[in-house]
C-alpha angles and dihedrals in degrees: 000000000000121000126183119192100205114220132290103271130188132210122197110243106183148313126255128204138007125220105291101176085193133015131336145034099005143053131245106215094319112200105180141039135175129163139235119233086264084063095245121159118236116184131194111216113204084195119176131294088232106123091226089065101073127180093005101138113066138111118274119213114193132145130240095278098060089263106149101222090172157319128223142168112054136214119279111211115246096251092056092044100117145070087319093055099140112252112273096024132119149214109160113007119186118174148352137225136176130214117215097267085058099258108160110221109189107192107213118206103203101043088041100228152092130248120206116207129179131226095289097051100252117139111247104169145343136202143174139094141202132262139059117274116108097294107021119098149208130203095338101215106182144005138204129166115215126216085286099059091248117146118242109203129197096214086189100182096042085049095227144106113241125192116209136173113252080258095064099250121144119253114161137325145203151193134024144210109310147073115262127097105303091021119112122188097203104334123202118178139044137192131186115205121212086259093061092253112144115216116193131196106227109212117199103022075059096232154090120270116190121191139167128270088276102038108274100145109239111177140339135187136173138078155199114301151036105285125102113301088012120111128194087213114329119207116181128043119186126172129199136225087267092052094253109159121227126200143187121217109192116188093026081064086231150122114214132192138215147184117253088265088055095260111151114255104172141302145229130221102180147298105180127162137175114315121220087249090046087062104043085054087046099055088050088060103037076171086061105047088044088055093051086047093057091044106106119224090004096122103057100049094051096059088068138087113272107180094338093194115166131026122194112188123209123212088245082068105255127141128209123212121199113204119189103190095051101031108234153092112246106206124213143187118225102213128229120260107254114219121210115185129181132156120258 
């Protein structure tokens, strides 16, 4: 008896969100996305330091179908972006994690610090500061809780990986500014597997680190370029229940996919089409859909990638792909192996 499995295939499913510069049913330049256990989305939106734009930087929380359940977090002017940012407030967000009872943690870049809220999206606490020392951050980039509740933090400017209680206190680090194995040179996602494994996009040495649940390096792949298995800065890394590696390749406006020893498999660059808020907003402007109509080209490219940053994977076998340049989330399938036996 023979049997050959064909390759992991994906179809594309659907798109999510439209460009919302304030509040609603929309994104502005979202940049992170995790999911609750009842599997619903919840997407951080970096969104722009114009005034105009309030409150344009806050967390989005939606299910599968394109149903808004809530928003929450809100923009802090520039002048008050410091130490004194009101509770519950962004500049630079950068991920989101959530801890077993549901608790949201979004990590900020610029005020150095990260903001608990619970299920219903109040504020209930903050911590972080800024410097080097075992404890302290800079610039935390992403966050990801293991099967212990501990807090995994991306501490991108200190090149490092930090583990904290919910509660912000210091438990161990690892890693610093290089390029060898265990090294990061501004490091973005992160990633923790079922076994406990953490994988880490590594942004500017352009590949994936893995390393167990303390910090022993353990494997890496990837490289400068545009070929198969390379990225030009990958940002955000996801795996699946089958140990399927996901991987977001930012300026090569691609999402790219890989066995569970890092081996290439195959990639996506896009197949987007109208989202169910893109239309309702649609049908409110018929000016606006003639003149996309007339718009020559317009269809196909946007169909593509454009600064695919962040991927969330759900156990049904869907992947999520965040996209900050088009504002929106693109949806996929992964297809099941097909098995064809015959006897020799």
């Amino acid at each position: 008896m023979v049997t050959e499995i064909a390759p992991i295939t994906f179809g594309y499913s659907h798109t999510i969100g439209r460009q919302e510069n304030r509040s609603g049913n929309g994104f502005f330049y979202p940049v992170a996305i995790t999911r609750d256990q009842e599997n619903r989305l919840y997407v951080v939106s970096r969104g722009s330091e114009t005034p105009a734009f309030f409150p344009c930087k806050r967390v989005t929380v939606f299910t599968v179908d394109e149903e808004l359940v809530r928003e929450f977090g809100t923009k802090v002017p520039p002048e008050e972006a410091d130490d004194s940012a009101p509770d519950g407030s962004f500049m630079w967000p950068t991920s989101i994690a959530l801890d077993k009872e549901g608790i949201a943690y979004v990590s900020d870049e610029w005020l150095n610090r990260i903001s608990v809220f619970d299920k219903d999206g109040n504020c209930t606490g903050k911590w972080g500061s800024l410097g080097d020392h075992e404890g302290e951050i800079d610039r935390p980039a992403g966050l990801a809780f293991d099967a212990e509740d501990r807090l995994y933090l991306v501490d991108s400017a200190n090149h490092r990986i930090q583990i904290f209680t919910k509660d912000g206190e210091f438990i161990s680090t690892w890693g610093h500014n290089g390029n060898g194995d265990g090294e990061f040179n501004y490091p973005w996602g992160i990633e923790i597997d079922r076994n406990g494994d953490v994988y880490v996009a590594d942004w500017r040495n352009d590949r994936i680190q893995k390393f167990d649940r303390d910090g022993r390096f353990l494997m890496k792949f990837g490289s400068p370029g545009k070929g198969d298995g390379e990225f030009n800065r990958p940002s955000g890394v996801a795996v699946d229940k089958d140990g399927i590696i996901y991987v977001t390749d930012f300026k090569n406006d691609r999402l790219q996919v890989f066995d569970a020893e890092g081996k290439y498999i195959t990639q996506m660059t896009g197949d987007a089409t109208l989202s169910k808020w893109g239309r309702e907003r649609l049908e409110l402007d018929p000016g606006m859909m003639r003149g996309r109509e007339r718009a020559q080209g317009l269809m196909e490219r946007e169909k593509l990638f454009n600064g695919p940053i962040a991927v969330e994977v759900d156990d049904e076998g869907r992947v999520f792909v965040v996209e900050t340049a088009r504002q929106r989330l693109q949806v996929y399938r992964k297809q099941t192996a097909i098995f064809h036996g015959g006897l020799l």
